[in-house]
C-alpha positions in Angstrom: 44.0 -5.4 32.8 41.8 -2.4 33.7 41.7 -1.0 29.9 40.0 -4.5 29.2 36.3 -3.1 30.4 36.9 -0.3 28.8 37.7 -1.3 25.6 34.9 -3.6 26.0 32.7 -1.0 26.4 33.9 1.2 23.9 33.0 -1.7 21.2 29.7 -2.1 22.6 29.2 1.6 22.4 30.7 1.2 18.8 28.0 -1.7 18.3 25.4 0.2 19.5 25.8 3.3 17.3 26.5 1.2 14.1 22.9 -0.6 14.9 21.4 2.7 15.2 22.6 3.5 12.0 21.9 0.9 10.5 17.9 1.4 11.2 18.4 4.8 10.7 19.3 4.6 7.3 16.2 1.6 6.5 13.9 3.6 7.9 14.9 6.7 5.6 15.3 4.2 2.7 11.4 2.9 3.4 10.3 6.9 3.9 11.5 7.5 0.6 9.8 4.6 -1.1 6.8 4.8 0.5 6.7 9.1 -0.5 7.3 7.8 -4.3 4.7 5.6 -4.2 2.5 8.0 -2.6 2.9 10.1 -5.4 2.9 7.9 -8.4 -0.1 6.0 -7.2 -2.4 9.0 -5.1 -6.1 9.5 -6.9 -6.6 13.1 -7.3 -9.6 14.8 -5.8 -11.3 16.6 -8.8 -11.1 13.9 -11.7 -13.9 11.7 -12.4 -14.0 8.2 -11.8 -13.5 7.3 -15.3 -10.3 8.8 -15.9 -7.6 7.0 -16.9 -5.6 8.2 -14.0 -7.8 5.6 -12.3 -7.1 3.1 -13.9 -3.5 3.2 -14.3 -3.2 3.5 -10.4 -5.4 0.7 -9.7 -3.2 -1.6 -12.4 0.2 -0.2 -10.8 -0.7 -0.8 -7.5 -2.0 -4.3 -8.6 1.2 -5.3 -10.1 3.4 -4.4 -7.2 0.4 -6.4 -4.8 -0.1 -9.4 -7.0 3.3 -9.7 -8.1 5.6 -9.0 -5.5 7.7 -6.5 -6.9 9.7 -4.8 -4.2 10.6 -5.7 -0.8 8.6 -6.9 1.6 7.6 -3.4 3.2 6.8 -2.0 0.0 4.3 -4.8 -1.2 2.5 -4.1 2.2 2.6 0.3 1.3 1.2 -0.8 -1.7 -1.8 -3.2 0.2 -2.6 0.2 2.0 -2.5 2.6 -0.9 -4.6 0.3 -2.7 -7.3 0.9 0.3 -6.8 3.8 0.0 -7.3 3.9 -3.6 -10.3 1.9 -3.6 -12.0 4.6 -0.7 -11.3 7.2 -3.4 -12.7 6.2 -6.4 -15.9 4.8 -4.0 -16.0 8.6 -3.3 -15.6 10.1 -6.4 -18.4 7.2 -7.6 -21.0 8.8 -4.9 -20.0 12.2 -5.8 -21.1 11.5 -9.3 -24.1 9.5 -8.6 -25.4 12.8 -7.0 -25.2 13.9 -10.5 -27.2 11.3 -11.5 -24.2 8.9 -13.0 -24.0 5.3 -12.2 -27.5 4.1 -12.0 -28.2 2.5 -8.9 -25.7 0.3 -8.8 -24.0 0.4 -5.2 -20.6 2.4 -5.3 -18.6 -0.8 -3.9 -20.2 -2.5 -6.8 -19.1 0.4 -9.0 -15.5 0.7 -8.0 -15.4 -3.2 -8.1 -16.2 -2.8 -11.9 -13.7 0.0 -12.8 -10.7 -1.9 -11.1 -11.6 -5.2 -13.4 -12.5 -2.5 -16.6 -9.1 -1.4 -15.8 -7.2 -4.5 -15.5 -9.0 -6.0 -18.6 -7.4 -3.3 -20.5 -4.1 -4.6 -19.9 -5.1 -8.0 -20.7 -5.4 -9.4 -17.1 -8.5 -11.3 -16.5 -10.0 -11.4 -13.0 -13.1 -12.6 -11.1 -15.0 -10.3 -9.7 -14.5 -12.8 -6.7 -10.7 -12.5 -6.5 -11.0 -8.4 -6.6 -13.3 -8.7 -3.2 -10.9 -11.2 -1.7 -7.7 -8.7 -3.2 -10.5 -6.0 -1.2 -10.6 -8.1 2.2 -6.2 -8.2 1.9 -6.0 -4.7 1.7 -8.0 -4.3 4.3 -6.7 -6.0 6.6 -3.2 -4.3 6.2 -4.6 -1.5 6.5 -6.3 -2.2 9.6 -2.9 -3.4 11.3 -1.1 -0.1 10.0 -3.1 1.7 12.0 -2.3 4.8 13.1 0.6 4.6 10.9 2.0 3.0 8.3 5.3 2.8 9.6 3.9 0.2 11.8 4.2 -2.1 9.2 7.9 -2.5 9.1 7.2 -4.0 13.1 5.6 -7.0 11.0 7.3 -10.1 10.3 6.2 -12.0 7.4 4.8 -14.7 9.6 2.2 -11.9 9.0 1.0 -12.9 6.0 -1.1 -15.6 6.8 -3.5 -14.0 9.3 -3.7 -11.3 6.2 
């Protein structure tokens, strides 16, 4: 009879280190996706805002958004990349304005027009309404990733509606 608590305890114990595992090993699976996307879908510092770079990250990271490709935690890496995106080509817009490109057009406005350009070219037609309300989306993920985007994986998908 007393080997009973103990054997109890030894398949809590057992329990407990098979859990740990267990979140171990998603939170090294989501490192790794989250890396690759990173990398497939970063906008490089020294490229103008026209290059097709640019567009093919904004239509990747689109797809995966709009589309749901992916688990849950990678649609919402995508939402912050896609911020994050959006903040680069902004900048790379102002840095060229100061060389007199892009008329005065306001670099929101700008980038606004480069992600539909680049959508357009792959036959997907969107409002210029839909990209600001896409814009608002991202935001807000990002916003609730903060300070990093690991945080995300805390979210449940109840989530989604106050996004």
């Amino acid at each position: 009879m007393a080997n009973v608590p103990n054997q109890r305890w030894r398949s809590l114990q057992r329990s407990h280190e098979d859990s740990a595992r267990l979140i171990a090993d998603g939170c090294a699976r989501c490192f790794e996706e989250y890396i690759q996307l990173l990398m497939r879908t970063t906008i490089p510092a020294n490229i103008s805002s026209s290059d097709i770079q640019v567009a093919n990250i904004f239509r990747e990271l689109y797809g995966i958004v709009t589309q749901r490709q992916g688990t849950t935690i990678v649609l919402r890496f995508a939402c912050i990349q896609l911020h994050r995106a959006f903040n680069a080509v902004e900048a790379l817009i102002a840095a060229e304005r100061k060389r007199g490109l892009h008329g005065k057009s306001h670099n929101a406005t700008v980038t606004v027009d480069k992600f539909i350009a680049a959508l357009k070219d792959a036959d997907i037609d969107i409002k210029n309404s839909e990209v600001l309300e896409l814009r608002r989306k991202v935001k807000r993920w990002n916003y609730l990733a903060q300070p990093s985007v690991f945080f995300l994986m805390a979210y449940s998908d109840s989530a989604e509606s106050i996004v």
